[in-house]
N, C-alpha and C positions, 0 to 999 in steps of 0.2 A: 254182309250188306254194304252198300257204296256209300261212303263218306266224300265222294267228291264233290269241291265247291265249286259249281259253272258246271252248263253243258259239258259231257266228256269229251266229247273231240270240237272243243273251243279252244283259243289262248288261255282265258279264264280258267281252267279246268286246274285242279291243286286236290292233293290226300289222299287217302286209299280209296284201290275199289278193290271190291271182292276179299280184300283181305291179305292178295296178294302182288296186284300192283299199288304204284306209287306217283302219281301225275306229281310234278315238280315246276315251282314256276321259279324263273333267276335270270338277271342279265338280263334281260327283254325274252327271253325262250322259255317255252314250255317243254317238258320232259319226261317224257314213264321208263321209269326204269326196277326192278326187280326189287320189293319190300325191304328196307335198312334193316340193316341186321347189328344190335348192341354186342360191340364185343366188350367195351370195357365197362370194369367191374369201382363199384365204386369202393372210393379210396377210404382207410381209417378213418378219419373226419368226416368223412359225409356217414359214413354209419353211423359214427355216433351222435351226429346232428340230427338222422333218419329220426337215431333213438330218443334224443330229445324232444322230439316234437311231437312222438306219438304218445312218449308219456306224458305233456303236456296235456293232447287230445285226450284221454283216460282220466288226465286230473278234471279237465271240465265235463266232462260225461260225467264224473262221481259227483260234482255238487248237485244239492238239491237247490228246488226253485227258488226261495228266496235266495242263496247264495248267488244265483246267477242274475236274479234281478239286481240285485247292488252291483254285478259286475254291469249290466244292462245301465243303469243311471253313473256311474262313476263315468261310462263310458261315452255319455251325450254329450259332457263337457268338451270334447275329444275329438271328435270327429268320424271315432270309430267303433265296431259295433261291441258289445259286449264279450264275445268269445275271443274275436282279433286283440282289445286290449288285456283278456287273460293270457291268451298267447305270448304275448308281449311282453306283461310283466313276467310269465312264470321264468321266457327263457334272460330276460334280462335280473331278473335275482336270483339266476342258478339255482332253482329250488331242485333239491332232491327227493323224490318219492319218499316218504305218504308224503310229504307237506304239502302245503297251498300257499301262496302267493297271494301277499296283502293290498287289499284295495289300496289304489293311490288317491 
């Protein structure tokens, strides 16, 4: 399905279509060119960052509801929403699975 933003054959025209063109806009020019293809793999660090954040996502999935309610109200003070400052705290006190991460 086409993902392109703008008429296709506009300036405005940018993203896939079909799944395997590529409308590109840069410079002042618009451009289709043949689907980006990922050749590099990510580095030691970002896997293990990958890894940290999905175990973080599984640490909030396992709380029950009031657990996430206190995370919900700690987090009004804050500006942000209950799950972002789980996040937050888990990956800023290095917690290791099972643990959990203390309201601040």
């Amino acid at each position: 399905m086409a993902k392109v933003k703008g008429p296709l054959f506009s300036v405005a025209a940018s993203g896939l279509f079909n799944n395997c063109l590529e409308y590109r806009t840069g410079s002042g020019k618009s451009t289709v060119h043949g689907r980006r293809a990922r050749t590099r793999q990510r580095s030691p660090a970002q896997e293990a960052q990958a890894l940290r954040f999905s175990q973080a996502v599984a640490g909030w999935q396992a709380l029950s509801v009031p657990q996430k309610n206190n995370w919900k109200a700690a987090a009004n003070l804050t500006g942000l929403n209950g799950y972002t400052l789980y996040i937050s705290e888990y990956q800023t006190q290095n917690i290791i699975p099972p643990q959990q991460p203390v309201v601040p």
